[in-house]
N, C-alpha and C positions, 0 to 999 in steps of 0.2 A: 344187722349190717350197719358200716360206720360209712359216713356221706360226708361231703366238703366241696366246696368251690374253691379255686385259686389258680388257676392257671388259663393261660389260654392257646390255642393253636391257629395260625392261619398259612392256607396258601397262595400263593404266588405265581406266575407264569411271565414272560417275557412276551413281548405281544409281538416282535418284530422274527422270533427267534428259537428255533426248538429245544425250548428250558422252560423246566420249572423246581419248585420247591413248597420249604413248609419251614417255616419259624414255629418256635415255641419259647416262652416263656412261664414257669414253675414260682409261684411261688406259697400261698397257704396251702397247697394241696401236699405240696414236697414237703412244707415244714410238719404239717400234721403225720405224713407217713413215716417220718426220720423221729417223729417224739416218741413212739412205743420203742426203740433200740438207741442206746448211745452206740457211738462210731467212734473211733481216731477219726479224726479232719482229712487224713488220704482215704478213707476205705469209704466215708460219707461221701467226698469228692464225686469217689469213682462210682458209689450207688444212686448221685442224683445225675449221674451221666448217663447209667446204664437208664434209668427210669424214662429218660431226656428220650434219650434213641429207641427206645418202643415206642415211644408213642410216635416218633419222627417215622418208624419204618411202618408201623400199624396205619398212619396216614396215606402211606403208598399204596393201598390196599383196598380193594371193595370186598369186603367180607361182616359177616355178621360170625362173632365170636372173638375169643382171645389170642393175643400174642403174647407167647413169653421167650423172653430173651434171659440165656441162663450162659454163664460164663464160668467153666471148672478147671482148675490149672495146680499146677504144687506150690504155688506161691502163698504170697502172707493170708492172702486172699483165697481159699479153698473150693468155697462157692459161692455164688450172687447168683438170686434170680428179679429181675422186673418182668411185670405182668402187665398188661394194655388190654382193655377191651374195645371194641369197635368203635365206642361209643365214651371212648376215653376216658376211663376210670382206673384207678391205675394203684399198686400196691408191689412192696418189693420187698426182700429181705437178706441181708450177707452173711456169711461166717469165717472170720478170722481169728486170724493167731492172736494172743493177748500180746500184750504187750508194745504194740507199735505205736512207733514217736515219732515225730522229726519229719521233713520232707520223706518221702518214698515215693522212688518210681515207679513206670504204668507197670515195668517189666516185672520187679518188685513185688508188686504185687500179684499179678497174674501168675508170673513161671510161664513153665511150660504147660499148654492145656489148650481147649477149646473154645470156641465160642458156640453153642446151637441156638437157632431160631426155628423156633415151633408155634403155627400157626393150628388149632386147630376151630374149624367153622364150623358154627349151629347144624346150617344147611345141609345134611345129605353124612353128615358126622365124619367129613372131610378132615382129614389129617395130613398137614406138610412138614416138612423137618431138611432142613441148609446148617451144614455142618462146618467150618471151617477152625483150620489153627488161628492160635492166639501168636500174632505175629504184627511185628509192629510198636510203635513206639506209644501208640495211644488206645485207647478205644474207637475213637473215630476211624484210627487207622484201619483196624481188625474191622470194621462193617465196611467199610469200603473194599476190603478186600473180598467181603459175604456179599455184598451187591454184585463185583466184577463176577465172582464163580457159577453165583446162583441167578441173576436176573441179569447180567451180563447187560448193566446199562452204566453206562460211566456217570460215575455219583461220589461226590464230597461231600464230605460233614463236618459242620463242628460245634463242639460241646463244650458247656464251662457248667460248674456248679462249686457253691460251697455250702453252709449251714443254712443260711437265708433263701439262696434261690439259687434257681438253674437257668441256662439257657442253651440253644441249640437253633441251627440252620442245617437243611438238607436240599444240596443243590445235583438235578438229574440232566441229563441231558438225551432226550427222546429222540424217537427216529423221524425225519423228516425234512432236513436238509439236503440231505444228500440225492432224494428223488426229487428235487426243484432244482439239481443243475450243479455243478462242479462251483463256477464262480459262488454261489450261493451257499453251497457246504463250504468252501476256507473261510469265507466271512464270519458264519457261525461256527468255525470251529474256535476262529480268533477269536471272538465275541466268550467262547468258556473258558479257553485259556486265562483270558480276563478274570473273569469269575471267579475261577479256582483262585487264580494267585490274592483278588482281595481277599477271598473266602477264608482264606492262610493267613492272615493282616488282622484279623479282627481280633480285639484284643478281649480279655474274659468279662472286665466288667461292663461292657457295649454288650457283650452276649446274654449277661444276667440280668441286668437294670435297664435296658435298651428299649425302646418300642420299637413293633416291626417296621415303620416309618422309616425310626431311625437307622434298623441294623441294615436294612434294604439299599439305603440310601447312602451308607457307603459299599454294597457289594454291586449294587447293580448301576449307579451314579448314571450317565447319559442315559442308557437305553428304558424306554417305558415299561416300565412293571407293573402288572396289574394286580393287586388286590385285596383278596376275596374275604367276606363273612369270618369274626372268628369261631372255633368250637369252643365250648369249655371244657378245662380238663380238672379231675376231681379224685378224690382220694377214696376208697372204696372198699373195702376188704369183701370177698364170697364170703367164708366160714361161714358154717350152717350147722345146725343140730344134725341136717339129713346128709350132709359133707362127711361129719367126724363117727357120727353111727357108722357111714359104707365102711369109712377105713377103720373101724374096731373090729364091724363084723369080717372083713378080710385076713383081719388077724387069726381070728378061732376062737372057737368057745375055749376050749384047754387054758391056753393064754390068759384070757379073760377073767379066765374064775382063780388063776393064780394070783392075777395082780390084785382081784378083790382080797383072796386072802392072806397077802402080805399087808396090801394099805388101808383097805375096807372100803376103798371105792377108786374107779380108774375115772383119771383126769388128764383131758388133753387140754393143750394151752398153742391157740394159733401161732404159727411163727408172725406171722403177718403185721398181729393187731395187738396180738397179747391176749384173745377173750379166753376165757376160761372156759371147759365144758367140765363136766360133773356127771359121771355115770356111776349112781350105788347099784345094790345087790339085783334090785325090782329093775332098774335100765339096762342093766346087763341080761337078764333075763327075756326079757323083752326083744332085744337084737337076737336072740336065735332061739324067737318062735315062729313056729310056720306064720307068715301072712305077718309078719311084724311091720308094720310102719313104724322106717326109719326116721321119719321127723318126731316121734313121739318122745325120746327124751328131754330135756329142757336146760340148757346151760344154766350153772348158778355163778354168780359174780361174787 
């Protein structure tokens, strides 16, 4: 397993006001996971955004286990997946078209397609899955429109990234004004209009270079914001001996002893990380014997 530090995440609440949020800022975690793949400068953009808003959406969350946020459309852009674990480790990976230069847009890239968010949790081997189109000028856009359908709480975001770093705000607005009294819900509703509209203002390099301090302090300006502790956030690949074993053995023994006998040994190569695995004649073997322990073969580099 590869480890890193470089980011960090905090949240926020409005103390007067039913709001809250989560900033983040990316930086050696995102550089480290963007150096196993070169990108065009738009498809990198858009993969340290997607990375940005899992771990922005995984915050909103009490769960032990992963979110991955995976985006598939006919554009230049085919698929992207970011991955988040509870515990904010985080690994991602794209596949596009060769060839792309120049400015491109979100649309551009996308096409037409989805966006899915799949949460699935340790506990109880809990599986959830929010499906929505790819609609929208941005990414941000497209998860705002996955918060309205699916958790149906009015939520803004926004996202910047480039090769060096990312940044991102997620601003929610909870239930609770509105059971303290009419006058007291238009106040807070005024009070997120606000919000949203700086939230819209913030320009990318406050979003990526910024301290929460800072980016806070121009979204929320008069009203008291509180906060809180930051997490770190860190770059992490799963891949495992006992990962790439289950997915050979799902393949088939047939399979298996073909690809031995074309190449003389079958090699997987993470999308993730780049590691190499290495399965000759005896590891092959091995995967479909009764009672085989799958961690028993051993990657070589």
């Amino acid at each position: 397993m590869l480890a890193s530090s470089g980011g960090e995440l905090r949240r926020f609440i409005l103390e007067r006001h039913p709001v809250r949020g989560f900033w983040i800022r990316l930086d050696g975690a995102w550089r480290e996971l963007r150096s196993f793949h070169r990108y065009p400068p738009a498809v990198e953009a858009l993969l340290g955004e997607a990375v940005t808003a899992s771990l922005l959406l995984a915050a909103t969350l009490k769960f032990q286990g992963t979110l991955t946020l995976q985006l598939a459309g006919d554009g230049l852009v085919n698929l992207l997946v970011a991955q988040c674990t509870h515990e904010f480790s985080i690994r991602a990976v794209a596949r596009a078209d060769e060839g792309i230069d120049g400015p491109v847009s979100f649309r551009q890239l996308v096409g037409d397609g989805r966006l899915t968010v799949t949460i699935e949790a340790e506990e109880r081997g809990a599986r959830y899955q929010g499906i929505v189109a790819l609609e929208g000028a941005s990414l941000a856009d497209c998860l705002e429109n996955y918060f309205a359908s699916s958790e149906q709480l009015p939520t803004r975001i926004a996202l910047a990234a480039d090769s060096a770093s990312t940044g991102g705000v997620l601003l929610q607005k909870i239930p609770g004004a509105s059971a303290q009294g009419e006058a007291l819900a238009a106040v807070s509703q005024e009070v997120w209009e606000s919000l949203q509209s700086r939230l819209a203002t913030l320009d990318a390099p406050l979003l990526r270079l910024g301290t929460a301090e800072q980016v806070l302090q121009r979204i929320c300006d008069e009203h008291d914001c509180r906060l809180f502790q930051s997490s770190a956030v860190h770059f992490a690949c799963r891949c495992s001996d006992g990962r790439v074993a289950g997915l050979l053995r799902s393949l088939g023994s047939a399979e298996m002893h073909a690809i031995l006998a074309e190449q003389g040994a079958v090699t997987v190569t993470c999308e993730f990380c780049g590691r190499p695995y290495r399965f000759d004649a005896i590891d092959v073997e091995r995967l479909f014997t009764d009672g085989a322990n799958p961690e028993a073969p051993r990657s070589l580099n």
